[in-house]
N, C-alpha and C positions, 0 to 999 in steps of 0.2 A: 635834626636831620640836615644832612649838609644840602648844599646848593645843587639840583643836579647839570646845570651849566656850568660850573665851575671842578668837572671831571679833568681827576689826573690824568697824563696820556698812558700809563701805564693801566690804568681803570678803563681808558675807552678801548684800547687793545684787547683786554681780557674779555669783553662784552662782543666784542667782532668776532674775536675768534669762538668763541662759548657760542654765537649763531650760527657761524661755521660747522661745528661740530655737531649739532643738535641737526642742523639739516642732510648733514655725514647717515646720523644714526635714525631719521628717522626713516620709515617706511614706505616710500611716497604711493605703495598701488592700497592702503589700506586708510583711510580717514574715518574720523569721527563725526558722525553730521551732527546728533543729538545726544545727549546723555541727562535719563528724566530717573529721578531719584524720587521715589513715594515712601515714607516712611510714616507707621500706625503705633501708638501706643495700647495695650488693652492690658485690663486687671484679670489675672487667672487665678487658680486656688493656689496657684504657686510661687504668687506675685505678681509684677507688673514682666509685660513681656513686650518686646519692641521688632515690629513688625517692618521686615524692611525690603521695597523691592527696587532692581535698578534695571533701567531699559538703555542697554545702547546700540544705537542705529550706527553703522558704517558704509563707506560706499568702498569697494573692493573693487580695483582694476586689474584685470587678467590680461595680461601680454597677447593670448589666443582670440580672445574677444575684440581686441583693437585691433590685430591680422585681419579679423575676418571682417570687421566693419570697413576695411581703407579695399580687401580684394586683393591681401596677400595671403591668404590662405595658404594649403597645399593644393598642388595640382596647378596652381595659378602662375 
């Protein structure tokens, strides 16, 4: 594995911009807080069966909910 100090400047451009971009497309009123992955194996008559469940927690920011908490509302 190479050196990671020793990046070409054409590799450290590709990595700014590539943050750039990923901050472009990401979502910013939707986050992931938590993501809990439970997965169960069990033996049924029809084989082994894999049991899998995923939890994920988000915090979702609504444009109307930050009006009304600053007292920009309507009417206001």
């Amino acid at each position: 594995m190479p050196d990671p100090s020793n990046k070409s400047i054409a590799r450290s451009l590709g990595q700014f911009f590539g943050h750039i971009f990923h901050g472009i497309k990401a979502d910013p009123a939707k986050r992931v807080v938590r993501k809990d992955v439970q997965t169960e194996e069990r033996q049924t008559s029809m084989g082994k069966v894999v049991l899998r469940r995923t939890t994920v927690e988000e915090i979702e920011l609504r444009p109307e909910a930050a009006r009304e908490r600053r007292g920009d509302g309507e009417g206001a």
